[in-house]
C-alpha positions in Angstrom: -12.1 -39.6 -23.9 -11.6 -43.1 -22.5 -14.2 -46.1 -22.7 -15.4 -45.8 -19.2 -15.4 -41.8 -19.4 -17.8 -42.2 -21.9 -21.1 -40.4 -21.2 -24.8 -40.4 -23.1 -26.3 -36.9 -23.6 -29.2 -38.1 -21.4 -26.7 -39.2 -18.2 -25.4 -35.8 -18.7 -28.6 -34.2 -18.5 -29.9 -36.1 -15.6 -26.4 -35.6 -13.7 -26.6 -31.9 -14.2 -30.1 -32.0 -12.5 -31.6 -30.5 -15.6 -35.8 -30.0 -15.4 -37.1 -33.5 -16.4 -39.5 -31.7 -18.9 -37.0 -30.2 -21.1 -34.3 -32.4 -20.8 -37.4 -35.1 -22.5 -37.1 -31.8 -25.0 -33.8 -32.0 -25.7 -33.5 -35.9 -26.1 -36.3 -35.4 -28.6 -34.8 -33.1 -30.5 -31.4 -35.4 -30.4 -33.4 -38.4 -31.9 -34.7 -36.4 -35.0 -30.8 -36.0 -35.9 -30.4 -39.7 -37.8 -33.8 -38.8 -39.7 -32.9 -35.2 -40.8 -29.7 -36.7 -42.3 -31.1 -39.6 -44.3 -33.1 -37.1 -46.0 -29.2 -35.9 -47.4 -29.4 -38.5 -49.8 -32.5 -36.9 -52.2 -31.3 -35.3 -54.8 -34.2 -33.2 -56.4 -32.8 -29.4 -55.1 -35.8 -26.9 -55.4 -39.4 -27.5 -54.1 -41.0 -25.0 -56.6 -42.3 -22.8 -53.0 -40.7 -19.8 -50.9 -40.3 -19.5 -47.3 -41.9 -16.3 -45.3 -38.3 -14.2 -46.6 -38.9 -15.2 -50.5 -36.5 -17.6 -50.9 -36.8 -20.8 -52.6 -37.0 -23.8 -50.9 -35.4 -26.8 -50.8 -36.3 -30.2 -50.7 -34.0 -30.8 -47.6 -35.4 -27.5 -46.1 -38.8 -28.7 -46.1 -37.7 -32.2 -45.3 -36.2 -31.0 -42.1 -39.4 -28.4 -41.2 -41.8 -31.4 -41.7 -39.7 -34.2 -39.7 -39.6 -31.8 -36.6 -42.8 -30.3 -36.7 -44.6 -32.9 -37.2 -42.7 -35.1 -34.4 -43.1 -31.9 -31.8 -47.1 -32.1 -32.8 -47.3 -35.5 -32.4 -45.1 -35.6 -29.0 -47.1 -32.5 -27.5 -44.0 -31.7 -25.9 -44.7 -28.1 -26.8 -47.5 -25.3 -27.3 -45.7 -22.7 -29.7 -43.2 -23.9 -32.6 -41.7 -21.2 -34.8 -39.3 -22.1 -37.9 -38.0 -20.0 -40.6 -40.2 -22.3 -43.6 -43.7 -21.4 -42.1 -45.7 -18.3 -42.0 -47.5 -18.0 -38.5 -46.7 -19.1 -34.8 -48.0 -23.1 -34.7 -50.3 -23.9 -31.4 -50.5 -27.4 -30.3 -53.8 -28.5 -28.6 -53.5 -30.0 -25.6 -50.0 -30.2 -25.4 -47.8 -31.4 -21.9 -45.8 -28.5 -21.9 -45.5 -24.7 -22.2 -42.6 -24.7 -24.5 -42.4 -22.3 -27.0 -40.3 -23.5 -29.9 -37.9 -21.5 -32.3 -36.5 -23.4 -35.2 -34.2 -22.5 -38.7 -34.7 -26.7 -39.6 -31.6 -26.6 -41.6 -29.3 -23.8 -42.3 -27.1 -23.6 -44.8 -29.0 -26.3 -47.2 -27.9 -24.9 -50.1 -24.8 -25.8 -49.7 -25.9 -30.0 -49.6 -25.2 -30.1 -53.1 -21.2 -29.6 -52.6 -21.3 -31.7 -49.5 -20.4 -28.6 -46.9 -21.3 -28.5 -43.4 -24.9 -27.6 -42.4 -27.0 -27.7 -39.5 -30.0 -27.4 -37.4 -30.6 -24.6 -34.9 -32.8 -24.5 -31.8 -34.2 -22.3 -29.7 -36.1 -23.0 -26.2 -38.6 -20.3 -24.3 -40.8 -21.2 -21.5 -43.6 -20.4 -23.3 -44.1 -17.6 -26.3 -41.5 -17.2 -28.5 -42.0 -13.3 -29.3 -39.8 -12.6 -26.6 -36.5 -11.3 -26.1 -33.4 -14.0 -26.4 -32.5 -13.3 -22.6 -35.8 -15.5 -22.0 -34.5 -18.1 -23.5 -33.8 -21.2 -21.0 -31.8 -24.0 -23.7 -30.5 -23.5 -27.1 -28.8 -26.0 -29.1 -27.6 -27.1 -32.8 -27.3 -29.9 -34.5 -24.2 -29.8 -37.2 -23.8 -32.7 -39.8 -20.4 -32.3 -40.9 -17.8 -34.5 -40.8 -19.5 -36.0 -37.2 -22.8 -35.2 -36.3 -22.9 -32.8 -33.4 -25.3 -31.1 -30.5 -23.8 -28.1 -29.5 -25.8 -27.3 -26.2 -26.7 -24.6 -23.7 -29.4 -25.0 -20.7 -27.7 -22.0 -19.0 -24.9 -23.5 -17.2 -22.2 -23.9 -19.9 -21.9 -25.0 -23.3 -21.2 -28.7 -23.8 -20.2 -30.5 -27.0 -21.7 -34.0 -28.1 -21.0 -36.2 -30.5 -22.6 -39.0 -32.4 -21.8 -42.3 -32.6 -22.4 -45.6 -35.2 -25.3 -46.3 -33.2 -26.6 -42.8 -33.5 -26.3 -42.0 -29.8 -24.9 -38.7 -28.6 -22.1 -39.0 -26.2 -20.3 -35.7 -24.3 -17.0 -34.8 -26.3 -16.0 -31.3 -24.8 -17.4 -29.7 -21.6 -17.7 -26.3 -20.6 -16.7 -24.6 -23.9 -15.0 -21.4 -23.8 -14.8 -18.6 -26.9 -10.9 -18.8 -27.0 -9.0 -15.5 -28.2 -8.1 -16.4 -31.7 -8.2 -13.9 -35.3 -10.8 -15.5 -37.3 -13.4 -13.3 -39.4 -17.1 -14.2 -41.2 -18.1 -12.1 -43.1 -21.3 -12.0 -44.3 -22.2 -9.7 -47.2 -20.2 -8.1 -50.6 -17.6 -5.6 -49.4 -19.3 -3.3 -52.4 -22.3 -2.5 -50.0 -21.0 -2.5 -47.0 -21.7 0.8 -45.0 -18.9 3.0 -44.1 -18.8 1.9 -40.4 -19.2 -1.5 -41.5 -16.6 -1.2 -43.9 -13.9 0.4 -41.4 -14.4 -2.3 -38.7 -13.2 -5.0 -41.0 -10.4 -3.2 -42.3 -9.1 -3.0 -39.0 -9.9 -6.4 -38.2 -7.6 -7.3 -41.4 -4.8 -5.2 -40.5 -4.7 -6.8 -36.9 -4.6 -10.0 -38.3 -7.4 -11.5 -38.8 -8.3 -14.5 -41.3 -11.0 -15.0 -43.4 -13.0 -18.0 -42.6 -16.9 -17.9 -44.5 -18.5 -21.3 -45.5 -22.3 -19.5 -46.0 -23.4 -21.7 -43.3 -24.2 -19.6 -40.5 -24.4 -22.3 -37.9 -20.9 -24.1 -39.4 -19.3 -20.3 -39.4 -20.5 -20.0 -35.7 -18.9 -23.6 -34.9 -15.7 -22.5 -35.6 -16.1 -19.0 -34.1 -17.2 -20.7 -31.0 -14.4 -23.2 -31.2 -11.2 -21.0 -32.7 -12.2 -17.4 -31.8 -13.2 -14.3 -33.8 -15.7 -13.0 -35.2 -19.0 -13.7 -37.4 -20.9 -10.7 -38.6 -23.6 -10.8 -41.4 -24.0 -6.3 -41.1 -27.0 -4.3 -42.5 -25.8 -3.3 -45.9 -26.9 -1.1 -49.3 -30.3 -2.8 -49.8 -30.8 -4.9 -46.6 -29.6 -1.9 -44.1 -31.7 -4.0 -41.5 -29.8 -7.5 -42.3 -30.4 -10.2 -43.6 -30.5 -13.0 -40.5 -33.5 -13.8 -39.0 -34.2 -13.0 -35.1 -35.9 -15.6 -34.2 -34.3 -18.5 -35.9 -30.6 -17.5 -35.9 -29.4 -14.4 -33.9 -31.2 -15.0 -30.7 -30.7 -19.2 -30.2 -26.5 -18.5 -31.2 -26.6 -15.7 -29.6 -27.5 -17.5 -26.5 -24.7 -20.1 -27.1 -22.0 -17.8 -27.6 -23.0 -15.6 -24.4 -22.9 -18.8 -22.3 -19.6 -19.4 -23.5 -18.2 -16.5 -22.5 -18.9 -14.5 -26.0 -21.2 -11.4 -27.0 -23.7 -11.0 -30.0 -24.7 -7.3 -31.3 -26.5 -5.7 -34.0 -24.1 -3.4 -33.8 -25.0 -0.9 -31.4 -27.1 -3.0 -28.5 -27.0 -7.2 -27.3 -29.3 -8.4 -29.7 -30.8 -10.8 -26.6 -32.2 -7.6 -25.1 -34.5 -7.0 -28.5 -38.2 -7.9 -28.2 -39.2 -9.2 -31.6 -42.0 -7.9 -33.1 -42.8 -10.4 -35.5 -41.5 -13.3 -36.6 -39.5 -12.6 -39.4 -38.3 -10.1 -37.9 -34.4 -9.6 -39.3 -31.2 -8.4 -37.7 -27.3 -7.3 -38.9 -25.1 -9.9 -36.5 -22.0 -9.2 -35.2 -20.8 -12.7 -32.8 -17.7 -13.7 -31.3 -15.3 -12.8 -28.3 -16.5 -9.9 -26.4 -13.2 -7.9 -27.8 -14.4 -8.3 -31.3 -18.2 -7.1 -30.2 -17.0 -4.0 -28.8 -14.6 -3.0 -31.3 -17.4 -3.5 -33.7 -19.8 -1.4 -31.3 -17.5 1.0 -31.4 -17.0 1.6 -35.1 -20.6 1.1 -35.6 -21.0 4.5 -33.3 -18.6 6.3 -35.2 
């Protein structure tokens, strides 16, 4: 992109006539990027604590969870925040908005230690969170790879921005579209997988398909969204209801890749269309192009 094509996250907003409210939301969330990533440079691994799903915490996970709830109680931008590290819905008194909040503060954090892609994932509701994805009106993730990325929806497309050495995000790709492309995530040991689970990606391997898993759902998804395929982290022996979370993953990606012309499924139903009853409610994942989530539909009925 040339000099003078060059254009800040919050000109794009305002261009695309986006409600003042959230896009003060979203710029919010875009400034708590630079903080998040400083926090890369601890090195103690393990906080001694577990999350709601009895994993052990890290430093970086609760790092993350305190820099953006503590900065979304402070801005009152929202009543409701949700995120993976913390037991119950948080209310903020008096707060300027309705927002509910949905957050997995940094995903894939185990993976600091060998300097692999992780991110933040975000999802936005007009007020309570314990709704279905469909009610979602923005989603977005921040990715600190190589370049530190937004990867957007507000409902009309998905738009790609980057950071630069003065930590502000300026639009890199517009309109992003699932390409058709042979790329497979998947989630899980082959050793449990269920029988339907199992045929699916056999045939996805004899079509073709490559084998692309970091364990970073939100870098996996990146290059889903980007090169085409399919991520799917299935029910399996022991976890037959999955082991991604609702709230925090499925339902923000799930928004991401539907906007960009993509389908997510827990294997028999859109997992947007699923009222959460809790929480920590989990779900198996299958993501990608549309071909890929009915093929897997269809093996899953079989």
């Amino acid at each position: 992109m040339k000099a003078s094509e060059i254009m800040m996250l919050k000109e794009f907003l305002i261009k695309n006539k986006t409600d003042e409210k959230l896009s003060e939301l979203i710029l919010f969330f875009s400034e708590q990027a630079n903080k998040i990533k400083k926090g890369f440079f601890q090195t103690k691994k393990a906080e001694n604590t577990k999350n709601i799903y009895g994993e052990e915490q890290m430093t970086l996970d609760k790092l993350a969870d305190d820099v953006l709830v503590n900065g979304l109680k402070k801005s009152k931008l929202v009543r409701y925040i949700a995120t993976e590290e913390q037991p119950e819905i948080i209310k903020v008194d008096n707060s300027k908005n309705e927002f509910g909040i949905v957050l997995d503060p940094l995903d894939g954090s185990s993976l600091i230690d060998v300097n692999l892609t992780v991110g933040t994932i975000i999802g936005i509701y007009p007020g309570n969170v314990l709704e279905k994805g469909a009610n979602m009106i923005a989603a977005m993730y921040i990715l600190y790879g190589p370049l530190t990325t937004i990867t957007l929806t507000t409902g009309n497309g998905v738009h790609e921005f980057g950071m630069d050495e003065k930590g502000i995000f300026n639009l890199k790709e517009k309109d992003i579209k699932i390409p058709d492309g042979k790329l497979y995530a998947p989630g899980a040991l082959r050793k449990d997988y269920l029988p339907q689970h199992a045929r699916f990606i056999e045939n996805l391997e004899a079509e073709g398909y490559k084998l692309r898993f970091s364990g970073s759902f939100v870098a996996d998804m990146h290059q889903i969204l980007h090169k085409g395929g399919v991520f799917t982290y299935p029910g399996f022996r022991g976890k037959e209801k999955g082991k991604l979370r609702l709230l925090f993953e499925a339902n923000p990606m799930g928004k991401i890749i539907t906007d960009a012309g993509g389908a997510i499924s827990n294997g028999k139903i859109d997992i947007l269309s699923i009222k959460p009853k809790a929480i920590d409610e989990l779900t198996p994942i299958y993501a990608g192009g549309k071909k890929e989530i009915e093929m897997a539909e269809k093996f899953m009925a079989g």
